[in-house]
GUVEX-133689 format. One record per residue (C-alpha): chain; residue in three letters; residue number from 1; x, y, z. Coordinates in nm, 3 decimals, padded with zeros to 5 digits. Example, Ala and Ser with C-alpha at 12.3 -4.5 7.8 and 13.67 -1.06 7.14 Angstrom:
! residues 2
A,ALA,1,01.230,-00.450,00.780
A,SER,2,01.367,-00.106,00.714
This chain:
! residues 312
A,UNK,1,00.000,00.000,00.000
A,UNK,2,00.108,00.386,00.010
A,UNK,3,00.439,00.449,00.207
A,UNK,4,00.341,00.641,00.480
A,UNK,5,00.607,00.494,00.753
A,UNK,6,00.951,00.492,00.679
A,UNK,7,01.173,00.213,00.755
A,UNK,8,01.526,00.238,00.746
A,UNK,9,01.747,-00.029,00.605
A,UNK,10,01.896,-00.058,00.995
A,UNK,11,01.583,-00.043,01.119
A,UNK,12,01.480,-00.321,00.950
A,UNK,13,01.794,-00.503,00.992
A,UNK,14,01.755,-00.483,01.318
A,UNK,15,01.378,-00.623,01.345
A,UNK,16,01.474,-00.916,01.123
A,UNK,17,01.644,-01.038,01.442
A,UNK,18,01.361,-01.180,01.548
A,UNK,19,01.294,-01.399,01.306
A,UNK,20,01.514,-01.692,01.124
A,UNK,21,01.509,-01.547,00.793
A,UNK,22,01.827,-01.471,00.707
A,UNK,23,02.035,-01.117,00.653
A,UNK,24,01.864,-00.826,00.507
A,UNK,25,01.930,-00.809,00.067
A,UNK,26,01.673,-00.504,-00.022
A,UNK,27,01.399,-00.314,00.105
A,UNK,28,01.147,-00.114,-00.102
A,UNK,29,00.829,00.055,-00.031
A,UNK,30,00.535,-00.051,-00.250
A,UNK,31,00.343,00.304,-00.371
A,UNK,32,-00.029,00.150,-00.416
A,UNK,33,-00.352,00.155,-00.221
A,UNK,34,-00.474,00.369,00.027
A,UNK,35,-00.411,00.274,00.374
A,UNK,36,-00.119,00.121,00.519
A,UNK,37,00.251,00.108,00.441
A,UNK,38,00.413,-00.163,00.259
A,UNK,39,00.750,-00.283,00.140
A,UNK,40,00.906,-00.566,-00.024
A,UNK,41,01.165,-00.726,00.164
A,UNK,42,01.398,-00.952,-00.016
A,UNK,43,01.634,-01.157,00.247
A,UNK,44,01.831,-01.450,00.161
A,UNK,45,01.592,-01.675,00.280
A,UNK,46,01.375,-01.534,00.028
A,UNK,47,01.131,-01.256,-00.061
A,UNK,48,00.823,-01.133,00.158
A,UNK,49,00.587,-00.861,00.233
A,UNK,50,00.628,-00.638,00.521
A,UNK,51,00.293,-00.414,00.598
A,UNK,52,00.282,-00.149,00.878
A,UNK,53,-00.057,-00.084,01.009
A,UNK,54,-00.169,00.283,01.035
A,UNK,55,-00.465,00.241,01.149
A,UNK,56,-00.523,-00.109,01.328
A,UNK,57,-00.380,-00.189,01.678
A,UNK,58,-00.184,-00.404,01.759
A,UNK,59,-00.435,-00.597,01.979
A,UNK,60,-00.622,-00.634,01.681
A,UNK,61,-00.405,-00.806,01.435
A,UNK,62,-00.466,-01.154,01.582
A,UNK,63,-00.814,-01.196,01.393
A,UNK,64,-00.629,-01.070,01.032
A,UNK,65,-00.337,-01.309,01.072
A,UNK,66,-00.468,-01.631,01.172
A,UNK,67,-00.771,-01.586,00.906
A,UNK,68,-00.507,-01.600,00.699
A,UNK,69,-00.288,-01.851,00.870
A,UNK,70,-00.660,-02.063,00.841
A,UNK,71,-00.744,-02.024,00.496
A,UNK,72,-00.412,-02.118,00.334
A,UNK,73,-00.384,-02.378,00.537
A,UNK,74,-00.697,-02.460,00.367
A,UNK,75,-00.598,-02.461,00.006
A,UNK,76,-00.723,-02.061,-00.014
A,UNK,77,-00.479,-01.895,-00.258
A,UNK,78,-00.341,-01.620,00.040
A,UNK,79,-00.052,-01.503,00.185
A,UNK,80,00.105,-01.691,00.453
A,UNK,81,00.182,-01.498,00.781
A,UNK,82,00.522,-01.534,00.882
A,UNK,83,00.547,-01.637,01.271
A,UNK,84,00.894,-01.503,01.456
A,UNK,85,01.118,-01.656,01.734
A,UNK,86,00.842,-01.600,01.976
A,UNK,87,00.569,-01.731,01.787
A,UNK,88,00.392,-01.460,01.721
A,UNK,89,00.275,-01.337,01.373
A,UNK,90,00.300,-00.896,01.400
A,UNK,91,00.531,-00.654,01.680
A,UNK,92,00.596,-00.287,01.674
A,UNK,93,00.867,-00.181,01.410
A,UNK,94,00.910,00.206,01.372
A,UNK,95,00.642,00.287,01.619
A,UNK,96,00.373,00.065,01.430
A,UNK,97,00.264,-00.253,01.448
A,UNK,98,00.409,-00.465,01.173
A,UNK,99,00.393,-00.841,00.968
A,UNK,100,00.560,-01.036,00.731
A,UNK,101,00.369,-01.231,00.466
A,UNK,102,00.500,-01.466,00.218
A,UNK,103,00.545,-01.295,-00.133
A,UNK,104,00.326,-01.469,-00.354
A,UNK,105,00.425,-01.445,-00.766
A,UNK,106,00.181,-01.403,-01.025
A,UNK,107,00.091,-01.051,-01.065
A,UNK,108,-00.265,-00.788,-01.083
A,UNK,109,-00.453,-00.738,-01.403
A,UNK,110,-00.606,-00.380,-01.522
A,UNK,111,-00.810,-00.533,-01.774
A,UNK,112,-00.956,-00.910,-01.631
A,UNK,113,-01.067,-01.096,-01.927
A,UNK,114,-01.400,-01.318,-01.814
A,UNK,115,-01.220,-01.651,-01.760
A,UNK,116,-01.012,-01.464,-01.498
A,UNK,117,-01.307,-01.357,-01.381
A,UNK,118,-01.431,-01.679,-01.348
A,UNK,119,-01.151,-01.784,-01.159
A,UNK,120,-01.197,-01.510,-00.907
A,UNK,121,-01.542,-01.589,-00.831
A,UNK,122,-01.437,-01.965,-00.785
A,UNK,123,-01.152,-01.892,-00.555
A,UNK,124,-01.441,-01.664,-00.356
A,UNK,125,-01.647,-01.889,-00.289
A,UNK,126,-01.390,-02.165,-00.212
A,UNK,127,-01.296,-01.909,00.096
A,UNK,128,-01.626,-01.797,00.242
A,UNK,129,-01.695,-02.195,00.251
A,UNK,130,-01.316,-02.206,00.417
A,UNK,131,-01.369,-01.944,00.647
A,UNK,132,-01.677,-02.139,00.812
A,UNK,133,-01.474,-02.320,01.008
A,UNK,134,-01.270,-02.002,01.107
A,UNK,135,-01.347,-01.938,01.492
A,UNK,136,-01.219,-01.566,01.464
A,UNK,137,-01.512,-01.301,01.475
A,UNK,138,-01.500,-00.928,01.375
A,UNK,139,-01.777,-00.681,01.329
A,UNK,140,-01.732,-00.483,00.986
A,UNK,141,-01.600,-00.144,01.084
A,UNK,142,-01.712,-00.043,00.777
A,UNK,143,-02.076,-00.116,00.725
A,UNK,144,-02.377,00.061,00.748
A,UNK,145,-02.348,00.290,01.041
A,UNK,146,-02.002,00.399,00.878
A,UNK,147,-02.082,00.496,00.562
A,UNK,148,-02.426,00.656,00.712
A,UNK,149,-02.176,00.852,00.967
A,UNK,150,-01.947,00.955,00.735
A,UNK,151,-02.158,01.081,00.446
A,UNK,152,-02.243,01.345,00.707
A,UNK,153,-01.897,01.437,00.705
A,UNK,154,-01.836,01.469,00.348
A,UNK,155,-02.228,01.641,00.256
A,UNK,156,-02.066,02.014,00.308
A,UNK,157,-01.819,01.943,00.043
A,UNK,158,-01.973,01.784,-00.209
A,UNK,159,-02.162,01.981,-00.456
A,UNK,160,-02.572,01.988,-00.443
A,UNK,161,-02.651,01.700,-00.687
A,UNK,162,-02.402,01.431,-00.568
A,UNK,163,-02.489,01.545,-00.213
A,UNK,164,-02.850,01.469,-00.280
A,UNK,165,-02.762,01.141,-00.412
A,UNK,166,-02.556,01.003,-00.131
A,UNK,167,-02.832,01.096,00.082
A,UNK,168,-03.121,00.921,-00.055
A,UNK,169,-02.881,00.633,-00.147
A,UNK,170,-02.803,00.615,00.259
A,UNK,171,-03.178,00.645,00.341
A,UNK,172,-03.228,00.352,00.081
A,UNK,173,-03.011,00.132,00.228
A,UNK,174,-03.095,00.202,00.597
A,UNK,175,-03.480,00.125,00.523
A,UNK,176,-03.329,-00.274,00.404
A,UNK,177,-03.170,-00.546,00.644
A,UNK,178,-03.019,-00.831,00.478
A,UNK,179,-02.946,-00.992,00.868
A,UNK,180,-03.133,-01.337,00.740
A,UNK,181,-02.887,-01.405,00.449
A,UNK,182,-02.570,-01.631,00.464
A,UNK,183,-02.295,-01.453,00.622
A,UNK,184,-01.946,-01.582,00.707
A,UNK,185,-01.584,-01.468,00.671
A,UNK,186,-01.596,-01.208,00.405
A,UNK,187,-01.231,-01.031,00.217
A,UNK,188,-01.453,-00.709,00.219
A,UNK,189,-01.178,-00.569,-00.061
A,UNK,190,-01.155,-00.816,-00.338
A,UNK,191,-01.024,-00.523,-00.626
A,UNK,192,-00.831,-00.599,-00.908
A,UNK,193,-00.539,-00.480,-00.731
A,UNK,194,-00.573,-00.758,-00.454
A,UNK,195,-00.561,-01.045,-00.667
A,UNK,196,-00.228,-01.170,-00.826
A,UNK,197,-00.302,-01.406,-01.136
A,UNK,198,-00.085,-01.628,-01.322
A,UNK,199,-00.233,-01.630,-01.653
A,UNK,200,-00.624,-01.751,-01.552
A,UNK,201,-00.495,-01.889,-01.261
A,UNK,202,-00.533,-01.770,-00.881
A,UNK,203,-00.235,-01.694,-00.759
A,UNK,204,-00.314,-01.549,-00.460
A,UNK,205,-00.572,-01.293,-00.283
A,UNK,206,-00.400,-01.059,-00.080
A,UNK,207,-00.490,-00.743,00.167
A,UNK,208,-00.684,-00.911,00.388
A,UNK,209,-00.699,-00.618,00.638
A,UNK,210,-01.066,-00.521,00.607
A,UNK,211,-01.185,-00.883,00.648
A,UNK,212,-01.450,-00.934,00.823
A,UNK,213,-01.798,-01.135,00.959
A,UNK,214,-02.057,-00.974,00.718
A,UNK,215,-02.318,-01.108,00.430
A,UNK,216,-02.154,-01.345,00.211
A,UNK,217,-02.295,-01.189,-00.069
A,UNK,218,-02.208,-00.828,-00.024
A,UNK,219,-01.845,-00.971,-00.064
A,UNK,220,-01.947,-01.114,-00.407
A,UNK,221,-02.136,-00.790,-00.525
A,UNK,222,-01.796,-00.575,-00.395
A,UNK,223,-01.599,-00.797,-00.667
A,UNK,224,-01.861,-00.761,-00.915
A,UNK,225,-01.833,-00.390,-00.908
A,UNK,226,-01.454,-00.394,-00.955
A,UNK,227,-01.394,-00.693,-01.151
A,UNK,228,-01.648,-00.640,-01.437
A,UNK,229,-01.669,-00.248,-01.450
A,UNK,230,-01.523,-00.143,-01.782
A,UNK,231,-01.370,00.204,-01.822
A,UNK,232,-01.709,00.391,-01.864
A,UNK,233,-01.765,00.235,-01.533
A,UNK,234,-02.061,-00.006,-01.713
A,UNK,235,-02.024,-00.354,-01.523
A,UNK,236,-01.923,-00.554,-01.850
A,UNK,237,-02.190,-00.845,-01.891
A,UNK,238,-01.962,-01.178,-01.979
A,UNK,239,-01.705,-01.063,-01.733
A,UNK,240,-02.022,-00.991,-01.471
A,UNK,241,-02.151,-01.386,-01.523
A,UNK,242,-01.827,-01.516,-01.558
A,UNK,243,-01.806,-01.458,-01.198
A,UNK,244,-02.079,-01.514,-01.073
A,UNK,245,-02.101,-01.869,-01.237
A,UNK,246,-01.776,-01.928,-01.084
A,UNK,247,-01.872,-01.825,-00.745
A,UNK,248,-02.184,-02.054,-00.777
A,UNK,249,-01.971,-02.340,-00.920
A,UNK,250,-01.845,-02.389,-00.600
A,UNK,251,-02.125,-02.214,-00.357
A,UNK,252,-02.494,-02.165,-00.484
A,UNK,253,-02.681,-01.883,-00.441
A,UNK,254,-03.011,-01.932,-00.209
A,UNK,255,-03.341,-01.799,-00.346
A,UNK,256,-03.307,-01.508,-00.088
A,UNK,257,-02.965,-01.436,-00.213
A,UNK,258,-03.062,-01.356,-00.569
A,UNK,259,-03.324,-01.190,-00.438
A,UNK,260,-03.144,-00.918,-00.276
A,UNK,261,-02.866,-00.932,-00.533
A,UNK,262,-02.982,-00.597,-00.680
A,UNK,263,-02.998,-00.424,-00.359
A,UNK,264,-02.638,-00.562,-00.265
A,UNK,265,-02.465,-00.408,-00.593
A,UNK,266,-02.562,-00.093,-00.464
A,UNK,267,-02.451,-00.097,-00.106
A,UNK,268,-02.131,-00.239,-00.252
A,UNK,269,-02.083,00.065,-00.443
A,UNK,270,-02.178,00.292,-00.201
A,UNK,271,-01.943,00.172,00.066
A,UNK,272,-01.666,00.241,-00.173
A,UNK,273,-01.809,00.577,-00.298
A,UNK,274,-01.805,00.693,00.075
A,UNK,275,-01.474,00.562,00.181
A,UNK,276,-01.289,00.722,-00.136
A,UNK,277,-01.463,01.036,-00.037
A,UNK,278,-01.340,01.045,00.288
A,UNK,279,-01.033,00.985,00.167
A,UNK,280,-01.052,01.303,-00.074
A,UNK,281,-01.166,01.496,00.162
A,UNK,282,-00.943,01.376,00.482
A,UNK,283,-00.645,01.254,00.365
A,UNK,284,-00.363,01.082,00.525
A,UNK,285,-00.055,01.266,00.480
A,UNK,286,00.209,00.979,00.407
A,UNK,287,00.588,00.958,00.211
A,UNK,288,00.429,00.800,-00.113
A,UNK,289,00.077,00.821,-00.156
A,UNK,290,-00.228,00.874,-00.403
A,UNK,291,-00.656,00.913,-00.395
A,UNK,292,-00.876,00.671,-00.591
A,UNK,293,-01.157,00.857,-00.777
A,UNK,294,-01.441,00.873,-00.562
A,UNK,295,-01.664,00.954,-00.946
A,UNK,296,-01.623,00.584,-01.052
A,UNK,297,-01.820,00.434,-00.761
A,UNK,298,-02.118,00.706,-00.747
A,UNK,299,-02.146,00.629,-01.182
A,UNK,300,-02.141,00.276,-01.105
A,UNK,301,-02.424,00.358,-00.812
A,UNK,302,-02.592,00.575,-01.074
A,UNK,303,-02.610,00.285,-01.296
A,UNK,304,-02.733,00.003,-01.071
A,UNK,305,-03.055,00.222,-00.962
A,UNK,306,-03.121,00.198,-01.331
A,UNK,307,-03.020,-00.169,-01.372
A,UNK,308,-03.263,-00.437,-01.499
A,UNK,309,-03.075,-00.710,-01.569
A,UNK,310,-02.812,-00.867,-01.321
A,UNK,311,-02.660,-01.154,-01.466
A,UNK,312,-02.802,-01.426,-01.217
């Protein structure tokens, strides 16, 4: 993600000590995404992942690390948390806590073709059916009450139209509750950017740090959003069934499900039309860092009110 700690070489050097990973090769700061700081750290033992958390406390990694501890242990394409000397997974390195994940190859895609697509949805539904036997539980910090507190926040600086929009959209979503659907272990930020693909194959899903306990299917409509919008921000209709007949050749939809479907692509994209406005509006300063367009996810809103057809 964006640099917004800086870690010394020494520094670094120094916190390798706790682990059995050999000296310290190269260290370099990953510029990408929007909330905490990551580098690459090549050793030579091997290459890995380093992430400092800028928001999360240290008291709270637990639930983050052994999910994903559990689900590759499970077969689920992830990152594998790297425990040190004293068995633990993430300590304090330059005043934050820290981790170190395996480095997975394969690499992201800007433009998914549908059997990718497929693939994700597969791999999706192969971990919410992994993550039932996960004991871990975490409310999502970012559901309803969030985004209904923080569109107050952002209102006075958004002009009258889109103001008006995020409003009703809010008042929408607070008059449904989806509380009798499946719900589980959810990624809660499956973007393009946090999948790594070999060719159609899943090479690993990776960011993990706004996983959750939430709807099962408001995970699937969040990938939906990114994975099959096109560049006019239409969600692209092969790539759109691609997934979801992935997802469902490994997990089927209930009755219910499909039923709230439409209602679900919405909330997905106002979750993510919220949080980039917040981060617009109240950036993080940080060393290396950049704002996602908050426009994309209030057109993709825009077009789901309008929607007919939703690929199920």
């Amino acid at each position: 993600m964006s640099v917004y700690t800086t870690v010394s070489h020494d520094q670094m050097q120094e916190w390798l000590k706790r682990y059995t990973l050999g000296q310290l090769l190269d260290l370099q700061g990953i510029a990408s995404g929007i909330t905490n700081t990551n580098y690459f750290v090549t050793t030579t033992h091997g290459r890995y992942v380093l992430t400092l958390f800028e928001a999360l406390k240290l008291q709270e990694l637990p639930y983050y690390l052994t999910l994903m501890s559990h689900l590759a242990r499970h077969g689920v394409a992830c990152p594998a948390p790297v425990a040190d000397n004293t068995d633990q997974f993430a300590s304090m390195l330059a005043g934050k806590p820290a981790c170190l994940v395996s480095c997975l190859d394969g690499a992201d895609v800007a433009q998914p073709t549908p059997a990718q697509c497929r693939a994700v949805g597969e791999m999706l539904a192969q971990m919410h059916i992994a993550g039932a036997t996960f004991p871990g539980k975490m409310a999502n910090p970012r559901g309803p009450r969030w985004w209904s507190e923080t569109a107050r926040q952002v209102h006075p600086h958004m002009d009258e139209d889109s103001a008006a929009l995020l409003r009703e959209e809010v008042q929408f979503q607070d008059s449904h509750r989806f509380d009798h659907l499946p719900s589980g272990v959810i990624h809660a930020d499956l973007f393009r950017d946090n999948v790594l693909l070999n060719g159609d194959r899943i090479a690993g899903f990776i960011d993990f740090y706004y996983a959750c306990n939430d709807i099962l299917l408001y995970d699937l409509a969040i990938a939906v959003n990114d994975w099959a919008r096109n560049d006019e921000h239409n969600i692209d209709d092969e790539r759109a069934a691609a997934l979801l007949s992935g997802y469902q050749s490994e997990r089927k939809l209930t009755s219910e499900e499909k039923k709230a479907w439409p209602l679900m692509l919405r909330a997905a994209a106002l979750r993510f039309w919220v949080s980039r406005l917040q981060d617009m509006y109240f950036p993080m300063s940080g060393e290396m860092t950049y704002t996602k367009d908050p426009g994309v996810f209030q057109a993709v809103l825009k077009r789901h009110r309008l929607q007919q057809h939703h690929w199920l």
